[in-house]
C-alpha positions in Angstrom: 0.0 0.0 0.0 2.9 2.6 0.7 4.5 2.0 -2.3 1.2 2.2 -4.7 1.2 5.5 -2.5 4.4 6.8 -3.6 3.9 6.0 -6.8 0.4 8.1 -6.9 2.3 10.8 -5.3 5.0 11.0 -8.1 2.5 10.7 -10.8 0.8 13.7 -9.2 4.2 15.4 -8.6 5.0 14.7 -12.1 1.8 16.0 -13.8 2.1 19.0 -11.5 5.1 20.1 -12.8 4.0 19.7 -16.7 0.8 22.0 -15.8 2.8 24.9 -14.1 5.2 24.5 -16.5 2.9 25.3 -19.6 1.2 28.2 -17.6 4.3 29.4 -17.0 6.0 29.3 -20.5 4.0 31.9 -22.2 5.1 34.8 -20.2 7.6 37.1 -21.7 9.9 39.0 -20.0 8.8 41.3 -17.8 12.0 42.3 -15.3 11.7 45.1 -13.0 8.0 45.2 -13.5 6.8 42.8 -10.5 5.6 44.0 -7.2 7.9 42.7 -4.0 11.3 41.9 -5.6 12.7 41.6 -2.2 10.8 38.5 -2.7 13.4 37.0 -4.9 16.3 37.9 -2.6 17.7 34.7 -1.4 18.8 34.3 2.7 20.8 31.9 4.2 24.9 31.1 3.3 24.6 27.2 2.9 22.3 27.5 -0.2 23.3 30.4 -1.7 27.1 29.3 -1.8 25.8 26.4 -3.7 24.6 28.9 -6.2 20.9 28.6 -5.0 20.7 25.0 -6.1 18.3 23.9 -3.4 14.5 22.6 -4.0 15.3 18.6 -4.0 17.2 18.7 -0.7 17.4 21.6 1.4 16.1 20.5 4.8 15.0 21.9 8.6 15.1 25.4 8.5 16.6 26.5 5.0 13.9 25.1 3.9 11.6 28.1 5.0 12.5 30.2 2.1 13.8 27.6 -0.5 11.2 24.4 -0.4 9.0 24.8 2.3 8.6 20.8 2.4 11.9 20.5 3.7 11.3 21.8 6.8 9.9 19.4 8.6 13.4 16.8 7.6 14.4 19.3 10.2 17.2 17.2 12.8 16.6 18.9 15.8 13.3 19.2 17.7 13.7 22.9 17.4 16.1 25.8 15.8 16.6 29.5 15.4 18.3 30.7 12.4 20.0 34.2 12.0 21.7 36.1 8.9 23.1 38.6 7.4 23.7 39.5 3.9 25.8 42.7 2.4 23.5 43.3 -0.8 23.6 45.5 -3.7 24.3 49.3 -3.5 24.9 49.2 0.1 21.6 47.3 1.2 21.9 45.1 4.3 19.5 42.2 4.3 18.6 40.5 7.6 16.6 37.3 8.1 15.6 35.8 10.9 13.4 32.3 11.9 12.9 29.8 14.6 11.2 26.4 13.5 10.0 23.5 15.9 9.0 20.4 15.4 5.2 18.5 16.9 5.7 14.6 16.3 3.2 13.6 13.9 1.5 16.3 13.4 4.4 18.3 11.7 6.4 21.2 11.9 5.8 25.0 12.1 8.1 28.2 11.2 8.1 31.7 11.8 10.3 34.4 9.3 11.4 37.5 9.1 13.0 39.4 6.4 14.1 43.2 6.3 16.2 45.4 3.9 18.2 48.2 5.0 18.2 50.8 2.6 19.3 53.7 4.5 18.3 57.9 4.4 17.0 58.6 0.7 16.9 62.7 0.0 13.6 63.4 -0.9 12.9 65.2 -4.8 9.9 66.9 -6.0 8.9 68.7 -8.8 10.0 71.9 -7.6 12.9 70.8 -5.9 14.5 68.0 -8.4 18.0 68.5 -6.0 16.1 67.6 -2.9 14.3 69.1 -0.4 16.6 69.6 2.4 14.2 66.1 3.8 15.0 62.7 3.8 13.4 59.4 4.5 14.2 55.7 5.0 12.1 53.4 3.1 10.9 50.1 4.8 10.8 46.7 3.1 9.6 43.7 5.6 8.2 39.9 4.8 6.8 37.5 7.7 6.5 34.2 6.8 4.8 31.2 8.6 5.4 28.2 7.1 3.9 24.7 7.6 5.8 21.0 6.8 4.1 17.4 7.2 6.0 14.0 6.2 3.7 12.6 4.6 5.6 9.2 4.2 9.7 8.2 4.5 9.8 9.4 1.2 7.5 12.4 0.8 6.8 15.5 2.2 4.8 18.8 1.4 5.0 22.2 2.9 3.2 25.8 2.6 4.3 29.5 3.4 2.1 32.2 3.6 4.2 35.5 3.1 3.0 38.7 4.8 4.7 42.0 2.6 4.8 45.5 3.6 6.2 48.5 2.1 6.9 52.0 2.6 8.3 54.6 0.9 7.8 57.6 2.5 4.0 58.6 2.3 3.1 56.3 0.5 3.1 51.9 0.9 1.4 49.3 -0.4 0.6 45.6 1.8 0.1 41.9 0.0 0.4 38.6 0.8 1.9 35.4 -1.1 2.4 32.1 -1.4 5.2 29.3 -1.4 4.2 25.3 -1.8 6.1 22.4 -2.2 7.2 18.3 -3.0 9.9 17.0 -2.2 10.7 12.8 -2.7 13.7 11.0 -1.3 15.0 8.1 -3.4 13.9 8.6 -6.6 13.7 5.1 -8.5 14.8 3.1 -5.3 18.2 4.9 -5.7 19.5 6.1 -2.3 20.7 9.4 -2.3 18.8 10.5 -5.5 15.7 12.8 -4.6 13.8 15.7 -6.4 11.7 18.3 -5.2 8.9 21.2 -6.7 8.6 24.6 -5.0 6.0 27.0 -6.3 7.1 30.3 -4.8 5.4 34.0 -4.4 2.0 33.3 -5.6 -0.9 35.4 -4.8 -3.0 38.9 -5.6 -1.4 42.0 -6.7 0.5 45.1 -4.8 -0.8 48.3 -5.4 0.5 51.5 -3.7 -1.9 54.0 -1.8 -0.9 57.0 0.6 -1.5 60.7 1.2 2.0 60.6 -1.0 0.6 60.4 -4.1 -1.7 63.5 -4.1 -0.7 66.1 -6.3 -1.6 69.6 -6.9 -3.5 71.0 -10.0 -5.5 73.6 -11.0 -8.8 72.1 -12.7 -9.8 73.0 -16.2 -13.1 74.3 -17.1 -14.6 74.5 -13.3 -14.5 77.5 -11.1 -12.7 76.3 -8.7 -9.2 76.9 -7.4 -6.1 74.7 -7.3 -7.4 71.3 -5.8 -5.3 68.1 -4.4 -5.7 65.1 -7.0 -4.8 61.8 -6.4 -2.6 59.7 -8.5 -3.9 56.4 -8.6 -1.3 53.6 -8.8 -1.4 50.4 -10.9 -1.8 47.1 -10.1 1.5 44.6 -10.4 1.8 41.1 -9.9 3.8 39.0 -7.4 7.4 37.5 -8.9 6.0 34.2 -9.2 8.9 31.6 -9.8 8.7 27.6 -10.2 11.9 25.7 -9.0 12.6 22.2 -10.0 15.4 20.7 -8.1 17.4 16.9 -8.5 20.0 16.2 -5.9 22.4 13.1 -5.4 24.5 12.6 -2.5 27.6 10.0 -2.5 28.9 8.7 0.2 33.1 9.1 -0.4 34.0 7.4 3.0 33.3 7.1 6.3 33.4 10.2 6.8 33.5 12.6 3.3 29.9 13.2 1.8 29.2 14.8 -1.4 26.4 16.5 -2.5 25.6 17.1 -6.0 22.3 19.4 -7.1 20.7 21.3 -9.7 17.8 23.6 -9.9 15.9 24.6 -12.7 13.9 28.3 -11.9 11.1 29.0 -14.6 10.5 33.0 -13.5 7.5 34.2 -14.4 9.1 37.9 -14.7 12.7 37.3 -15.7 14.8 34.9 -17.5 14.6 31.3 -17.0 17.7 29.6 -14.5 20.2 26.9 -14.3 21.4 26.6 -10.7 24.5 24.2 -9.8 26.2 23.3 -7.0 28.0 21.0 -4.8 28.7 20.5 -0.9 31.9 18.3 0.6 31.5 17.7 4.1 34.1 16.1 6.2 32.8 14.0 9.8 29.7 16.3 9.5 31.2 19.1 11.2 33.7 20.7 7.9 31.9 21.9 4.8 33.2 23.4 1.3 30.6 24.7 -0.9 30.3 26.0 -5.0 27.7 26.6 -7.2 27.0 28.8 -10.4 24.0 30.1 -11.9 23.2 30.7 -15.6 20.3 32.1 -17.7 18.6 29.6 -20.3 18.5 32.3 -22.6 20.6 34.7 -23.6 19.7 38.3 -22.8 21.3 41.5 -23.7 20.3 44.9 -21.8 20.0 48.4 -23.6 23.3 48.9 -23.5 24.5 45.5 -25.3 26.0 44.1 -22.2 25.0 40.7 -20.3 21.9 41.3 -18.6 22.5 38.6 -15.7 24.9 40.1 -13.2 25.2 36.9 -11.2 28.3 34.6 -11.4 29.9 31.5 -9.2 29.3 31.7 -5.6 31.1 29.9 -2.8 31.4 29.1 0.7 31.8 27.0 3.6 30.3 26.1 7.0 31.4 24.7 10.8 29.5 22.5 12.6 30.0 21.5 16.6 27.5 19.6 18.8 27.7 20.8 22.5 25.4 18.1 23.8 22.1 19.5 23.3 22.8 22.3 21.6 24.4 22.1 17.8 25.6 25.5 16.1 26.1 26.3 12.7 28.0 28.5 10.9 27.8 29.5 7.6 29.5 31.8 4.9 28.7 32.4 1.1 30.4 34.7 -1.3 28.2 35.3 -4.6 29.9 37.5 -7.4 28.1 40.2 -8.7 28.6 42.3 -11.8 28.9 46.0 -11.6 28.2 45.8 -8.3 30.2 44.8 -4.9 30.0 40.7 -4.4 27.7 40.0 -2.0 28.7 38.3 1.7 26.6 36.3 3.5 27.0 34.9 7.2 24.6 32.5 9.0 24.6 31.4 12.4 21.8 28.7 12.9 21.0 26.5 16.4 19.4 23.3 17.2 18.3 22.4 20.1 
């Protein structure tokens, strides 16, 4: 009975992926027209020095942002993760989450995600050098996310995503989306597993705030010079399908490699090839690399490569106090045109 049950699930896993597929493959490119690109900023070192190659077998809670199913393949009956990533033009990205695990009935996460942008002069119309003002825009998600193992083999998982942001006077407020497979031991072959993670789905963003009235004198209506309001359009979430494959191979005793690849069909931007590897020596030593690279080939105005992205690296230390295990964690991502971006992690489990 559990392995007709397995098989059902990968049928269903299978046909899943063909349907989101199609719907997705008729979108053109749309980049820098989505709502909530903070969305798509990645968080935590061990991933992201594998070059973001992660949906088949990120697990506990890394899982939170990359494949929500993995979450509850979490080791420890509870952890806290926190980190810290040196973004582009001087934006600091912090994340932080604490997961635990309930037995049977699961495991449950709680995220949190904010960008630093800094003091921003403030420009109008009269005053295209500034006003003399400045303000500090705010860009925060909350996530809660939900795993179950369904079976050995199989688990699902769900985040809802709470989005705020402000920009001086004005803001705008959504919610999204993230579900996902993931299935250990693909074929009967240890070590081989695959995983689906459908990511930032949900209603649009619009903008609203006393920010976006405007002066203007009305036209054929005696009447002086009246505040109008400028009425914002609707944009959609960065919607994004990851399909992941991962094999692990045991070296020796104690050397483990892990191989994985992640293909991201973006409903916005370019289509993705992620690859990495991990080496981990005893369990406690890791060495990470990965690369990302567009499908398609995409030039910007300009003529020049429109994916800044290159290889990213990293490594990680491990050390189990008794009772307490702590993780840390360091990725390097190049970036063109732009300072490479740093990333340190410190997770617990408890």
């Amino acid at each position: 009975m559990k392995a007709f049950f397995n098989k059902a699930l990968l049928v269903s896993l299978a046909i899943l992926m063909v349907m989101t597929i199609q719907a997705f493959a008729g979108a053109s490119n749309r980049a820098g027209t989505n709502a909530a690109s903070e969305l798509l900023i990645p968080v935590g070192a061990r991933y992201i020095g594998m070059g973001g190659a992660s949906a088949a077998n990120v697990d506990g809670i890394d899982a939170m942002y990359w494949n929500p199913a993995g979450l509850d393949r979490m080791a420890y009956r509870a952890s806290a993760q926190f980190s810290q990533m040196s973004y582009l033009a001087d934006i600091d990205v912090t994340y932080a989450a604490v997961a635990a695990k309930f037995g049977g009935l699961g495991s449950l996460g709680l995220s949190f995600k904010t960008l630093a942008i800094g003091e921003i002069p403030i420009t109008t119309e009269d005053f295209p050098d500034g006003t003399g003002a400045k303000f500090s825009p705010s860009f925060i998600t909350m996530g809660l996310t939900y795993s179950r193992g369904l079976t050995d083999r199989v688990a699902v998982g769900a985040t809802l995503k709470i989005i705020s942001e402000t920009l001086d006077r004005a803001g705008a407020s959504g919610f999204g989306f993230d579900v996902g497979v993931q299935y250990k031991n693909l074929g009967d072959i240890e070590g081989l597993n695959i995983g689906v993670a459908l990511k930032n789905l949900g209603p649009g963003m619009q903008y609203d705030g006393n920010g976006l009235l405007r002066k203007a004198d009305p036209v054929d209506v005696s009447r002086s010079t009246s505040f109008y309001k400028v009425v914002a359009g609707t944009d959609e979430l960065p919607s994004t399908l990851d399909l992941g494959l991962s094999y692990t191979v045991n070296i020796a005793d104690k050397n483990k490699l892990n191989l994985q690849t992640t293909i991201v069909n973006n409903n916005y931007d370019d289509d993705y090839a992620n690859v990495g590897a991990e080496y981990s020596f005893a369990d406690m030593v890791y060495l990470r690399g990965g690369y990302g690279m567009p499908l398609a080939e995409r030039k910007d105005v300009t003529g020049a490569d429109a994916h800044i992205y290159g290889f990213a690296a990293g490594g990680g230390f491990k050390k189990d106090f008794g009772g307490l295990t702590l993780m840390l964690d360091y990725a390097y991502r190049s970036v063109e045109y732009f300072e490479s971006n740093n990333v340190f992690t410190l997770t617990l489990g408890f």
